[in-house]
C-alpha positions in Angstrom: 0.0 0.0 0.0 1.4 3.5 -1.0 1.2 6.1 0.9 1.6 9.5 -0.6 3.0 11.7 2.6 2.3 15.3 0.9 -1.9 13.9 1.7 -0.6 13.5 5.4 0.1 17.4 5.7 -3.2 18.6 4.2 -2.2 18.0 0.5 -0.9 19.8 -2.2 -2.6 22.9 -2.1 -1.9 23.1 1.6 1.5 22.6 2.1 3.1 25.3 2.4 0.2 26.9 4.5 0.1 23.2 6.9 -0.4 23.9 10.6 -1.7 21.7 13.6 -5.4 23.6 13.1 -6.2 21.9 9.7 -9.3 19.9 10.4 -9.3 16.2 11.1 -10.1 14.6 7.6 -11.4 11.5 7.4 -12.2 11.0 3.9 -9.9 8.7 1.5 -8.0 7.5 4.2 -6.5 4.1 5.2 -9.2 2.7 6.8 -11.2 3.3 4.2 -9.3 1.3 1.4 -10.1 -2.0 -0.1 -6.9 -3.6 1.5 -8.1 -2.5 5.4 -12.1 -3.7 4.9 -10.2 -7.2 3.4 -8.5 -8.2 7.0 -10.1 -5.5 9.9 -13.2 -8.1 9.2 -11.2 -11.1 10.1 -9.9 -9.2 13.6 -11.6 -9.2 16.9 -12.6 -6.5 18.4 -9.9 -7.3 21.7 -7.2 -7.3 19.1 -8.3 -4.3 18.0 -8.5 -2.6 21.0 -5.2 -3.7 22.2 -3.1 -2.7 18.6 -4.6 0.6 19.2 -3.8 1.1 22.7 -0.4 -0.2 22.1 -0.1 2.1 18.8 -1.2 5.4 20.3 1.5 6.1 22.5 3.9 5.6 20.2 2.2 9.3 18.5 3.7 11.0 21.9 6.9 10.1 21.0 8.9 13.3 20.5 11.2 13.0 17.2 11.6 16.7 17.0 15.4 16.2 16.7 14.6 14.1 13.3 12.2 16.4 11.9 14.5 19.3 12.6 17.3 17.7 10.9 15.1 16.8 7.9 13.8 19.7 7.7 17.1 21.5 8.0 18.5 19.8 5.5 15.6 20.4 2.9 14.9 23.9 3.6 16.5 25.5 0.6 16.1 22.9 -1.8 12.2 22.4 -1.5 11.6 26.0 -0.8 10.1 24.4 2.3 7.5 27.8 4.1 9.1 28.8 7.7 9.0 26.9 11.1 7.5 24.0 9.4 9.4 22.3 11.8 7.7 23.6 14.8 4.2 23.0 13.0 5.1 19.5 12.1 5.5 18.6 15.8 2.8 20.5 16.8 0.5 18.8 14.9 1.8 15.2 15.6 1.7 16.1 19.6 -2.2 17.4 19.3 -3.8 15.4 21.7 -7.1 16.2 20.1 -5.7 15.2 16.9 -4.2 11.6 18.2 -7.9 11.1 20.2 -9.8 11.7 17.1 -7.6 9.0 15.2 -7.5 6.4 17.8 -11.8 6.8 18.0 -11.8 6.6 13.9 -9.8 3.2 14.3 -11.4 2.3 17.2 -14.8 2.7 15.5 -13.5 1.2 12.1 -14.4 -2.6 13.0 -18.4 -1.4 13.3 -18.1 0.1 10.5 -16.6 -3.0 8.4 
């Protein structure tokens, strides 16, 4: 499964303008694909339950050091819009951000 990381950040037409208050979307998303409905069906809803609660604090994680350094080293050559750094982690640390996802998944085997 590709994943096409410009579509994590808002998309194209909102990349340079990305910050942690772009709403949660929930539209063509992973869960959503072909490939997730194929196996989430097969999984109970304790397996579930237990990927995600193992999963989600693994989005606390700070990696600003990495993303600084990427971004550092990018800066000039993708004309890259400033402190996207500082956005980046402040969107990946939202707490209302990381709840939202963690209900969509949780809610995902209903769904399927």
């Amino acid at each position: 499964m590709a994943f096409d990381h410009a579509f994590v950040f808002g998309g194209v037409q909102q990349i340079g303008v990305f910050n942690s208050k772009i709403p949660f979307g929930n539209q063509d998303k992973f869960h959503q694909s072909d490939f997730y409905k194929s196996f989430i069906s097969f999984m109970d809803e304790e397996e579930i339950i237990k990927i995600v609660d193992d999963f989600i604090p693994l989005l606390k994680i700070s990696h600003k050091e990495v993303i600084d350094t990427i971004v550092f080293q990018l800066t000039d050559v993708w004309k890259l819009t400033p402190n996207l750094a500082d956005r980046i982690h402040e969107y990946l640390f939202c707490e209302e951000r990381i709840e939202k996802v963690k209900a969509v998944i949780l809610n995902s085997k209903s769904i399927y």
